[in-house]
C-alpha positions, 0 to 999 in steps of 0.5 A, spaced: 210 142 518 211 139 511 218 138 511 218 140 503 221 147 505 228 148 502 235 147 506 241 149 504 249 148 505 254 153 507 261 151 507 267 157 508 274 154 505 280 158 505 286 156 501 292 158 506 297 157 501 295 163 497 302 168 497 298 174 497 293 172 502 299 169 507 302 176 506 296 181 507 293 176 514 301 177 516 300 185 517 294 184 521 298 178 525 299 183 531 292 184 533 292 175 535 292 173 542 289 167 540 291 160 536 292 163 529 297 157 528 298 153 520 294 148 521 287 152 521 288 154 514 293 148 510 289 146 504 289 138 503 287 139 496 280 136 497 274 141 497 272 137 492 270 131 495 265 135 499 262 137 494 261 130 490 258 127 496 253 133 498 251 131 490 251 123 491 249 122 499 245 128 500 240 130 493 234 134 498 239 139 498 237 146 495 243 150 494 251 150 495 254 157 498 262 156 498 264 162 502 271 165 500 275 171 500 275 171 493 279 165 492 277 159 487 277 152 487 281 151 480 276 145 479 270 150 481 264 150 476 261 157 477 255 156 473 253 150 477 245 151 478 246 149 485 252 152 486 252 160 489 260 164 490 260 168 496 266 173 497 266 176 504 265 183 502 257 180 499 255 180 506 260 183 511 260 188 514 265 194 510 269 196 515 271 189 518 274 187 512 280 184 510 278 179 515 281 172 518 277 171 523 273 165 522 268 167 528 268 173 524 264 170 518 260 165 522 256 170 526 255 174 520 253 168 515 244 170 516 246 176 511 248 172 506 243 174 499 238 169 497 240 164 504 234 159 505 232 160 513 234 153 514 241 152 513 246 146 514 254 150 516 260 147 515 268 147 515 272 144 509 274 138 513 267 136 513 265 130 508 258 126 507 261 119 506 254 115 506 247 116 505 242 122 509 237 123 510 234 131 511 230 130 516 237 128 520 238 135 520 231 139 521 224 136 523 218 140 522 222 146 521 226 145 527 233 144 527 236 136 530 241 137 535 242 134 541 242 137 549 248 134 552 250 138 559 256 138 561 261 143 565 267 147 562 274 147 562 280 149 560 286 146 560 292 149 557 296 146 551 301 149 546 296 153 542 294 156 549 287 156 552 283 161 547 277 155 545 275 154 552 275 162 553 271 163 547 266 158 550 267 162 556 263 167 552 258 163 548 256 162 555 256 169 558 252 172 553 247 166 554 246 166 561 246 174 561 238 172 557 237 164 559 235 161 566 237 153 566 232 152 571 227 153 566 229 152 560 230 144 563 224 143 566 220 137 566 216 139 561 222 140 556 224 133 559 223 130 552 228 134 550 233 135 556 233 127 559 230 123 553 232 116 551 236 119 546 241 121 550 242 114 552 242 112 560 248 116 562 246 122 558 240 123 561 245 121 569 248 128 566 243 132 565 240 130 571 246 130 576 245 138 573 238 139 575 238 144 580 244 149 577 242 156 575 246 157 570 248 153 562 255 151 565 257 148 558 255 145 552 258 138 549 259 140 542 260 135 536 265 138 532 261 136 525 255 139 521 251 142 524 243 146 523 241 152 523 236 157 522 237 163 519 233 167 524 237 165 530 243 169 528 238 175 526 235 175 534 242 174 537 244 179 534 238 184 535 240 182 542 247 182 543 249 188 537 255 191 541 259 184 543 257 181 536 260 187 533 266 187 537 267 180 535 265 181 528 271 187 528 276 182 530 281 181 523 284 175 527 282 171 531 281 173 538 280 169 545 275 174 547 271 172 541 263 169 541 263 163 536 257 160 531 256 155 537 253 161 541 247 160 535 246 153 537 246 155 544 240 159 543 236 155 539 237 149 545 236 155 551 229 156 546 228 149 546 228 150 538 230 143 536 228 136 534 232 130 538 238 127 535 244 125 537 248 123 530 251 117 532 253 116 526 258 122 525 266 121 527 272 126 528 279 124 527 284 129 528 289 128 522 296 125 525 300 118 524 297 114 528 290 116 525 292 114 519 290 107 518 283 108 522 282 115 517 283 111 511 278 104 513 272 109 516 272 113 509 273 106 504 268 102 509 263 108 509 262 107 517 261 114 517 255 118 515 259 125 516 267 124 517 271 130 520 279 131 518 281 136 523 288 139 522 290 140 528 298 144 530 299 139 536 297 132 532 305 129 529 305 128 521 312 126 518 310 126 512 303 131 510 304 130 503 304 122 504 298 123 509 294 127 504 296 123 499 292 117 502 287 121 505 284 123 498 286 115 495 280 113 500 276 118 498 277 118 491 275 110 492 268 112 494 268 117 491 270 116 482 265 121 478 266 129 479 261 132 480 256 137 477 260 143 482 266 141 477 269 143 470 
């Protein structure tokens, strides 16, 4: 397959500063059982530093879908030929709305109109910070990811157990279609024990050979490629639990998430081999703040994720902010063309 056909980048951003917006989630607050703390939506005012390196270090890309409730970057360009704003009501369901449920959206993002089939999701704490090329993210039309076995667990912390919960279910509706011992089979061993994983990758996968079912999935929490497709055939598949998570205003720790989608595509061995060594994840606290800085102004990264955490210890965000957007602004000077 000519590796010519179109990719492009949706990225969710939320400013959780909004008033009006703090005001109308609070009366659906009720309905959380899940983590819904002040760190998963403070804006560290550097969306834009997103944007410009998707325009330096990735210039393959065909569009930009920045998907809000209807909120907008003061500093956004909406007349941006590579640019498309997507309000929730575009593409989600009438009756799910308002919604605050990340989960929500992401299951949902294949009806946005005019999305290519091939497309890159991102978080707003994702920043390209060097250079990739776009056969990092698809190869002959399959989406790059890594199949890295591992056994899930859940341990409890002051946000509760929800994530390993909601994985819990990713894993449930898999099961419910996928049998491992077939899909890990020697035949699919490039995939599944191949070098890429690295000798102790490939210790993993094999110590796992004879389980019957997926026990779980090592994620990277950055990037990630997926096809359009994808989510139209799960949710053929899986309409009623789908919807049930869709219908869920505030997060909820019996969700399904996006990883379901890329659980998927590994189950049907739909996916080019790539480990992404060169991806890293910081959460934002003090004691990071020293390695954060030096990775972004070094460009030791080709993506960096900022996660903002409720547990990690931050004296003084304001200071942190302050210099996270001065490394950024280092290897990053010029607007971009998704800027007034």
């Amino acid at each position: 397959m000519k590796e010519n056909y179109p990719i492009d980048v949706v990225v969710l951003w939320v400013d959780g500063s909004d008033d009006e917006w703090r005001k109308e989630k609070a009366r659906y607050k009720g309905e959380s059982v899940a983590c819904d703390c002040e760190a998963r939506y403070r804006d560290w005012d550097n969306l834009h530093y997103l944007f410009r390196g998707i325009e330096r270090f990735w210039p393959w890309v065909n569009k930009v879908f920045l998907v809000t409730n209807g909120q907008r970057p003061k500093w956004l360009n909406a007349d941006c030929g590579r640019l498309r704003l997507v309000t929730h009501k575009e593409f989600m369901p009438a009756e799910h709305l308002p919604t605050f449920n990340s989960n929500a959206i992401d299951l949902n993002l294949h009806r946005i109109s005019g999305l290519s089939e091939h497309f890159i999701y991102m978080n707003d704490d994702f920043f390209p910070i060097r250079p990739l090329p776009r056969t990092d993210f698809f190869r002959d039309g399959q989406p790059c990811d890594f199949a890295q076995l591992e056994l899930l667990y859940s341990i409890k912390s002051k946000t509760g157990f929800n994530i390993e919960i909601m994985d819990f279910c990713n894993l449930g509706l898999l099961n419910n279609h996928f049998r491992k011992k077939n899909i890990c089979c020697w035949k699919n061993r490039k995939k599944w024990y191949g070098s890429y994983l690295g000798f102790g990758g490939v210790l993993r996968n094999l110590a796992k050979w004879n389980q019957y079912f997926f026990t779980g999935f090592e994620n990277r929490h950055s990037a990630q490629s997926f096809l359009k497709s994808t989510f139209e055939e799960v949710w053929a598949t899986e309409p009623d639990y789908l919807y049930k998570t869709s219908s869920s205003r505030i997060r909820h720790d019996t969700n399904v998430t996006q990883y379901l989608m890329r659980y998927w595509q590994l189950a049907k061995n739909e996916f080019a081999p790539n480990l992404f060594t060169g991806r890293k994840y910081f959460e934002i606290s003090d004691g990071q703040i020293d390695d954060i800085v030096d990775c972004i102004c070094g460009q030791k990264a080709d993506i960096v994720c900022l996660n903002d955490t409720e547990e990690a210890v931050m004296t003084d965000v304001p200071l942190l902010r302050e210099k996270i957007n001065g490394a950024f602004e280092r290897i990053l000077p010029e607007k971009s063309a998704f800027e007034i």
